[in-house]
PASEBA-1860 file (N, C-alpha, C; in nm, 3 decimals):
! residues 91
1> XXXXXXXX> -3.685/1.514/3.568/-3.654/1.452/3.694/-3.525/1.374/3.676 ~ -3.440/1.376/3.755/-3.320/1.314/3.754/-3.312/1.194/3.855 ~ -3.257/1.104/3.761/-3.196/0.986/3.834/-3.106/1.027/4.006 ~ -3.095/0.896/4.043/-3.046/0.897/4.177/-2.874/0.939/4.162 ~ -2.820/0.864/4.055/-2.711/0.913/4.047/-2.658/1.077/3.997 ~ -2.732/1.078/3.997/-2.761/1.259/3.926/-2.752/1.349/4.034 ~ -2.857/1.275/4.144/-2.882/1.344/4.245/-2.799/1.340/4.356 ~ -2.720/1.256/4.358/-2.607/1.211/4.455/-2.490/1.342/4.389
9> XXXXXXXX> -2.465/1.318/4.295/-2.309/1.393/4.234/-2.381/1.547/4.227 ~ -2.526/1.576/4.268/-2.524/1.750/4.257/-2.495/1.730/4.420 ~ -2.559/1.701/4.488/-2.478/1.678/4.649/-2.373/1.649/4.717 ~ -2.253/1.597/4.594/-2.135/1.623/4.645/-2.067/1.764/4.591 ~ -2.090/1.756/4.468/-2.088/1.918/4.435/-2.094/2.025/4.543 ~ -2.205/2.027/4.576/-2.284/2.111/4.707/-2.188/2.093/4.824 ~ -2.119/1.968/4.845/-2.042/1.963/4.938/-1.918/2.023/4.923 ~ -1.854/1.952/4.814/-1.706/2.008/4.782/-1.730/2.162/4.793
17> XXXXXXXX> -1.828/2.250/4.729/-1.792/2.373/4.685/-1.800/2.431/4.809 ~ -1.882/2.412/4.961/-1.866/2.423/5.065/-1.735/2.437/5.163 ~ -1.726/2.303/5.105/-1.560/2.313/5.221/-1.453/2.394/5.109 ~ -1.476/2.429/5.011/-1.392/2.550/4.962/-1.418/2.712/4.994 ~ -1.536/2.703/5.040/-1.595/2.814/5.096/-1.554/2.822/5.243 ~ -1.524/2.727/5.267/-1.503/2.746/5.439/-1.345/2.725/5.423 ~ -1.275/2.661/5.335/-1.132/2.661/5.371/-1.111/2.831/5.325 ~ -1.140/2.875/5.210/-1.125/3.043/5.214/-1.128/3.086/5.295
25> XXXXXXXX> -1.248/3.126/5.403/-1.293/3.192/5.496/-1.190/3.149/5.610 ~ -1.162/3.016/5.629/-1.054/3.022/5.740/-0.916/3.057/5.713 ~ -0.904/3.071/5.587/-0.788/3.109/5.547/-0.770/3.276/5.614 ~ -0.898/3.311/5.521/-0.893/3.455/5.559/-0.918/3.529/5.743 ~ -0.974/3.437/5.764/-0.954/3.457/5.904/-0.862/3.448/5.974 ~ -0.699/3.384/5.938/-0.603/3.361/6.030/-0.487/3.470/5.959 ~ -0.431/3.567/6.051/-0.329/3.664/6.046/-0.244/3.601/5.888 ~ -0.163/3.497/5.912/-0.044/3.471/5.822/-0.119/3.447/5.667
33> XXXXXXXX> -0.230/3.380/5.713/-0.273/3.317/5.554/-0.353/3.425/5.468 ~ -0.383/3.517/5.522/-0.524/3.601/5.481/-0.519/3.663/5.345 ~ -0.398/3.697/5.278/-0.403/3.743/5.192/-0.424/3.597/5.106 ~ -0.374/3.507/5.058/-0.370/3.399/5.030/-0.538/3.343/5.025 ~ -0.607/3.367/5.134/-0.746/3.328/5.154/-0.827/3.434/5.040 ~ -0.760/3.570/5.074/-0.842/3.665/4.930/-0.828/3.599/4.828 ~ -0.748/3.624/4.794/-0.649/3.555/4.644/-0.767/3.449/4.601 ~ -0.774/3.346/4.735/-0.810/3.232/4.630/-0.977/3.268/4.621
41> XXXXXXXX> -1.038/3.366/4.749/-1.198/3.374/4.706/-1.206/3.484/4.630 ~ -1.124/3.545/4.570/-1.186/3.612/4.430/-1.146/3.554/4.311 ~ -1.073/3.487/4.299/-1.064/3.355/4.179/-1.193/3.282/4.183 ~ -1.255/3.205/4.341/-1.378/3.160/4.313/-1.454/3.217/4.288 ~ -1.478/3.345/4.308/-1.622/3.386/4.266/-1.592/3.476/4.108 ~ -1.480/3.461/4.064/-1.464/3.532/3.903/-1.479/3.383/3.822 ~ -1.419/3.261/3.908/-1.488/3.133/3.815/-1.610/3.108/3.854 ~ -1.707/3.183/3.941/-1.837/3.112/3.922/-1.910/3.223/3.839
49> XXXXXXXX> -1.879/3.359/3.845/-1.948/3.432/3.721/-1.923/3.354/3.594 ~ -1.794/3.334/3.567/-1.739/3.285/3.417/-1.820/3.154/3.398 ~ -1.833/3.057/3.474/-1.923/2.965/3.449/-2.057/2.991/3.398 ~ -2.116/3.103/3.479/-2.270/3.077/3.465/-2.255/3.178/3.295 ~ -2.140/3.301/3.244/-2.116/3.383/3.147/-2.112/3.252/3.035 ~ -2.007/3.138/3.097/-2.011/3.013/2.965/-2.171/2.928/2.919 ~ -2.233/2.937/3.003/-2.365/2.823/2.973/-2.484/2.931/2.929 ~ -2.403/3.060/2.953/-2.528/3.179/2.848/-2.592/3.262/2.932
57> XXXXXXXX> -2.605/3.228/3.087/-2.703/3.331/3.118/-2.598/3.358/3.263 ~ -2.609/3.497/3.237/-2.505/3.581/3.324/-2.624/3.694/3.416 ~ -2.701/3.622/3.547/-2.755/3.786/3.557/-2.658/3.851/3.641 ~ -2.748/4.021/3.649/-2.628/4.112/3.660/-2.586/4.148/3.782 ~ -2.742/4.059/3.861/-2.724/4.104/4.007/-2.593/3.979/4.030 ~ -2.594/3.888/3.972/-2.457/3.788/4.049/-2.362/3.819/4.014 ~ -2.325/3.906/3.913/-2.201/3.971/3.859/-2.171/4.061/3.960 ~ -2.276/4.196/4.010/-2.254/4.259/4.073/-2.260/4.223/4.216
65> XXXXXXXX> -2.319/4.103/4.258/-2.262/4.055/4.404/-2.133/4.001/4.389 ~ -2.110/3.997/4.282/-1.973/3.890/4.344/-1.829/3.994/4.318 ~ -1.891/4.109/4.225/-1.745/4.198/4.240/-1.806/4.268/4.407 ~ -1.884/4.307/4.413/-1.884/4.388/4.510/-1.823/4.283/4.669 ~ -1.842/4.157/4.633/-1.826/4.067/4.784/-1.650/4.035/4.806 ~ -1.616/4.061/4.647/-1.476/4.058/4.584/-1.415/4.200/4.650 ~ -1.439/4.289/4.619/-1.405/4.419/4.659/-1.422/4.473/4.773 ~ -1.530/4.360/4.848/-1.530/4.406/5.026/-1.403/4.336/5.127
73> XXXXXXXX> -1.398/4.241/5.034/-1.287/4.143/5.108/-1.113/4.182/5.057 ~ -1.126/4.262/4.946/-0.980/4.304/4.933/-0.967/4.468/5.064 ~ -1.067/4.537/5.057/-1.100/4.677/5.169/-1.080/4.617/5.333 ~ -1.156/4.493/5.313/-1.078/4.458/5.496/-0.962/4.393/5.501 ~ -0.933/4.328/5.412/-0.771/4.283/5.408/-0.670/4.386/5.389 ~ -0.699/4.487/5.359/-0.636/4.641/5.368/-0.615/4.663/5.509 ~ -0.747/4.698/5.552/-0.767/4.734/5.681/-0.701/4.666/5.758 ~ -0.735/4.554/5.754/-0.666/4.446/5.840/-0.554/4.405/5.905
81> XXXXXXXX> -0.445/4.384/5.757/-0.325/4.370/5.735/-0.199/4.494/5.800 ~ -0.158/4.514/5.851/-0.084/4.630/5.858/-0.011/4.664/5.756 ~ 0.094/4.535/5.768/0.193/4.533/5.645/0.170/4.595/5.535 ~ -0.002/4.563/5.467/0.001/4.579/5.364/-0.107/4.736/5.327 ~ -0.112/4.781/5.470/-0.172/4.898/5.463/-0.033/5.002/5.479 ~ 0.093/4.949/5.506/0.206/5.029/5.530/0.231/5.036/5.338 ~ 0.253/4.902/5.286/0.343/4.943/5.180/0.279/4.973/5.094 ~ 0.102/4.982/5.080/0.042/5.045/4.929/-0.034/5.215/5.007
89> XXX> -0.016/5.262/5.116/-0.052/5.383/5.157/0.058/5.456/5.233 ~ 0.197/5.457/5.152/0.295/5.552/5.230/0.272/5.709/5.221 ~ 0.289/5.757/5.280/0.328/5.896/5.275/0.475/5.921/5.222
END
């Protein structure tokens, strides 16, 4: 059982990692920033595999949600983007 102060700092935790989750997502939601918004949510979710890979226990389903949530969000930023569906799919 953990102290109060214990329990306070896993709840700001919980908070901070939130509004990084939502500044991504709005990132990625607005035309200019979106690639920028990828960028930074597949850095977060390759540092939250690497975290849980550092303290020893890695399961495989969070490895494989987080490339696959990684790899859905680079396929609509494809889609998305024109620009960047012009200069990596020329004819």
């Amino acid at each position: 059982m953990g102290t109060y102060g214990q329990e306070q700092l896993v709840d700001t935790l919980g908070h901070m990692l939130s509004a990084i989750t939502d500044l991504c997502g709005a990132l990625c939601a607005t035309q200019p920033t979106s690639i920028v918004g990828v960028i930074l949510w597949t850095g977060y979710f390759g540092e939250a595999a690497l975290s849980q890979l550092r303290i020893g226990h890695l399961p495989a389903g969070f490895v494989s949600l987080g490339l696959c949530f990684a790899l859905m969000l680079w396929v609509a930023l494809g889609v998305h983007v024109k620009s960047l569906r012009a200069c990596c799919f020329q004819r």
